[in-house]
C-alpha positions as CSV (number, residue, x, y, z in Angstrom):
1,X,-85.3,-82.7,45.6
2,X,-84.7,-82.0,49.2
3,X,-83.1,-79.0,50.4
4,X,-80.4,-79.6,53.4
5,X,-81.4,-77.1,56.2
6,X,-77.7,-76.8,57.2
7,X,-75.8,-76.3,54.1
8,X,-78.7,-75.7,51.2
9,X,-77.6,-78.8,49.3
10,X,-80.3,-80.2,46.9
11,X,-80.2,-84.0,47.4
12,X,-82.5,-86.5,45.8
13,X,-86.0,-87.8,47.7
14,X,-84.9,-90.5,49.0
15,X,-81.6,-89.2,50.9
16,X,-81.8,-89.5,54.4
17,X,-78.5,-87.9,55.1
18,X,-77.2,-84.3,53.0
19,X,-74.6,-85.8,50.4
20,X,-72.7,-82.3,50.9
21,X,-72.5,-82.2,55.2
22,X,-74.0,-85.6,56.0
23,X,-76.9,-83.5,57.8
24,X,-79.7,-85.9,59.0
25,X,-82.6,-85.4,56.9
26,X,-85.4,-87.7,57.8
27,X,-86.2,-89.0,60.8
28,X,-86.4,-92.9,61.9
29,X,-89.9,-93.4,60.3
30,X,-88.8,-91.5,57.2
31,X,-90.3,-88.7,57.5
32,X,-88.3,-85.6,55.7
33,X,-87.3,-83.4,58.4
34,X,-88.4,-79.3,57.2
35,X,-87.5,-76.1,58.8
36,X,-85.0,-77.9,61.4
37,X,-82.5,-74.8,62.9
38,X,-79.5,-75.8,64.6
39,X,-78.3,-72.8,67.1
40,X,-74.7,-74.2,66.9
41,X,-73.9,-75.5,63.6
42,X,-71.4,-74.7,61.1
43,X,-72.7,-74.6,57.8
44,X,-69.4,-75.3,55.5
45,X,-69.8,-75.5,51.7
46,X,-67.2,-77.4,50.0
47,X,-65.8,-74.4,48.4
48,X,-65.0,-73.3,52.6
49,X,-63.9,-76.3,53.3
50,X,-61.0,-76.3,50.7
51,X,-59.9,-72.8,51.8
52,X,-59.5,-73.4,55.2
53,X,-57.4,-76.6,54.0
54,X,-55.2,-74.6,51.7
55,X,-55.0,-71.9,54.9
56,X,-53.5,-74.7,56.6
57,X,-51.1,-76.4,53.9
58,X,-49.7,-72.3,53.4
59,X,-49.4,-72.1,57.3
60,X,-47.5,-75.0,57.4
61,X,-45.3,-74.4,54.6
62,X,-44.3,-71.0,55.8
63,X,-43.8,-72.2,59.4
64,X,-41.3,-75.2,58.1
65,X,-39.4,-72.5,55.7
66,X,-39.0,-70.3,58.5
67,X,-37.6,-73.2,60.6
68,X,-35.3,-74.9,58.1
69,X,-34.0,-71.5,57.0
70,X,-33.2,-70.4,60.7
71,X,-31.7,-73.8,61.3
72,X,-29.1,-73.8,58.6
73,X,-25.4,-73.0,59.0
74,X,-24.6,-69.1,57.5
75,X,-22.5,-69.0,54.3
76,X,-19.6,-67.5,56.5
77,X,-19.7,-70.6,59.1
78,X,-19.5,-73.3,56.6
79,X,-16.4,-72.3,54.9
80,X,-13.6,-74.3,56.0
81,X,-9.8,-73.7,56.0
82,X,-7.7,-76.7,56.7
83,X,-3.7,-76.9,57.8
84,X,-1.9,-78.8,55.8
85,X,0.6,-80.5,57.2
86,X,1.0,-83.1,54.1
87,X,-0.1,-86.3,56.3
88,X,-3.9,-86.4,54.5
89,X,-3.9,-86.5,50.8
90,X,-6.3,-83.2,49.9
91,X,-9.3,-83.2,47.6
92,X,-8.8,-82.0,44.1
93,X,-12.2,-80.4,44.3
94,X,-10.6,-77.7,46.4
95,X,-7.4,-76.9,44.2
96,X,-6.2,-73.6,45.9
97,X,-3.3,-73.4,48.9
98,X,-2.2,-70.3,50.5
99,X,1.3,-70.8,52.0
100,X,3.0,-67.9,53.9
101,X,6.5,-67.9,55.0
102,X,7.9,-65.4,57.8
103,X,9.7,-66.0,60.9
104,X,7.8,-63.8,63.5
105,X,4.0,-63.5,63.9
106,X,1.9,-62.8,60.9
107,X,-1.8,-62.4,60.2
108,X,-3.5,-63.6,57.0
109,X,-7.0,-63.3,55.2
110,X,-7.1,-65.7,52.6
111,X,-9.9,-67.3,50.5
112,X,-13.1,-65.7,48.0
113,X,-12.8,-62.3,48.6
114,X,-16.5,-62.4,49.8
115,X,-15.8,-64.5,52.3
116,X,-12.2,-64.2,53.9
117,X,-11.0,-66.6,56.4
118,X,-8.9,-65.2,59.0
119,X,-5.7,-66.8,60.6
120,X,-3.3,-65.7,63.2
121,X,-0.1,-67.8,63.6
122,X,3.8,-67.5,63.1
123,X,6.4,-69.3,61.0
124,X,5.6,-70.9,57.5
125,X,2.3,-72.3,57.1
126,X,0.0,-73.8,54.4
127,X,-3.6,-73.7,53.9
128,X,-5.7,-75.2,51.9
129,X,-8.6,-73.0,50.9
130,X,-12.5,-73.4,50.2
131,X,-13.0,-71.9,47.0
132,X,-13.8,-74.1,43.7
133,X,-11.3,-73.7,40.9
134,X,-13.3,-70.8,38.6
135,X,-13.4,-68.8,41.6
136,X,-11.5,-65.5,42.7
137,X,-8.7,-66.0,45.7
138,X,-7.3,-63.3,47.4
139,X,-4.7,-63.1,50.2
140,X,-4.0,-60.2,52.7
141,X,-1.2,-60.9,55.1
142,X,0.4,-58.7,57.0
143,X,3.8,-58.4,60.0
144,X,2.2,-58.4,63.6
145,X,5.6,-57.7,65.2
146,X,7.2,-54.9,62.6
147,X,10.4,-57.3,61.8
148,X,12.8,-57.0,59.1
149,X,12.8,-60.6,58.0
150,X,10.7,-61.2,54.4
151,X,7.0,-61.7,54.7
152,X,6.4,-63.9,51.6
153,X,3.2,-65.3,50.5
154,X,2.5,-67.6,47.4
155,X,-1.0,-69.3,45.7
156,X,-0.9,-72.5,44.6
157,X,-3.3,-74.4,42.7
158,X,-2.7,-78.2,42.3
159,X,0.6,-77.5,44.2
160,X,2.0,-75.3,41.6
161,X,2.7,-71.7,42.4
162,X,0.6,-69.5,40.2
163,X,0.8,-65.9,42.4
164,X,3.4,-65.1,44.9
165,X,3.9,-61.8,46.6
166,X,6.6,-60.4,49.4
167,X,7.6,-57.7,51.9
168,X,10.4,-56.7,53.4
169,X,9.2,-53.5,55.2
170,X,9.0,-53.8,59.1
171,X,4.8,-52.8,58.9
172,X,5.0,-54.8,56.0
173,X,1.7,-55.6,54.0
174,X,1.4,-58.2,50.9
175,X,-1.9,-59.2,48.6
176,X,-2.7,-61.3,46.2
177,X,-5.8,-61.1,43.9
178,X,-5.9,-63.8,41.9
179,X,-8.7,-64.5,39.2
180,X,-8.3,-68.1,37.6
């Protein structure tokens, strides 16, 4: 057996290069090469080698993870609230509708109580809400100019009314918690 001066792999006689590092062994005329130091070598065992290739695979894998995670739209920003206007037939997948009815200015919070979407607008308005059918809806809506008239606000699921709540009082505040 022949001893690799680089690495201390035992190779058989007649290897001219180190089966572990492919260290040169014998010379030209084949002559086994003894006691040869290299200043600047690395001497890497196979058991090294496989570390620093894992190190680099876990590197990697953290560095994408941190990217795609960093890169991907918040909870808050993907939910989506849609006027209706009845032009576009909705998705059944999102069975929920929040209508509120009042003749000045209102604002509303409608949607998984988690994750309220907020809307500002006047007159009688529908919305169609992000939340899946076994999920909790609530609605908060609330007079922004202190009028008299009746600040009414209904749920609907699959266009049937299924909560409905009102106000008459001029700072006039109306919720619905609804839980399928």
């Amino acid at each position: 057996m022949v001893k690799c001066p680089r690495c201390g792999y035992n190779n058989s006689p007649s290897a001219v290069y180190c089966d572990n590092c492919a260290y040169l062994l014998s010379d030209s005329q084949g002559k086994i090469i003894k006691n040869v130091k290299r200043e600047k070598s690395w001497n890497i065992g196979i058991a090294k080698k496989i570390v620093i290739v894992l190190g680099i695979i876990i590197v990697a894998y953290l560095l994408f993870s941190f990217v795609y995670n960093n890169t991907q739209p918040s909870v808050q920003d993907s939910l989506n609230v849609i006027s209706d206007d009845g032009s576009h037939l909705q998705s059944s997948s999102y069975p929920y509708k929040a209508r509120i009815a009042y003749e000045g200015s209102w604002y509303a919070e409608m949607g998984d109580p988690n994750y309220l979407v907020k809307e500002a607008d006047d007159g009688t308005k529908t919305y169609t809400l992000d939340c899946a059918p076994w999920e909790r809806v609530a609605i908060n809506a609330q007079k922004e100019d202190f009028g008299d008239g009746e600040l009414k606000i209904q749920l609907l699921k699959d266009d049937q009314v299924v909560a409905e709540n009102s106000t008459t009082n001029a700072s006039g505040n109306v919720v619905i918690n609804y839980n399928y």
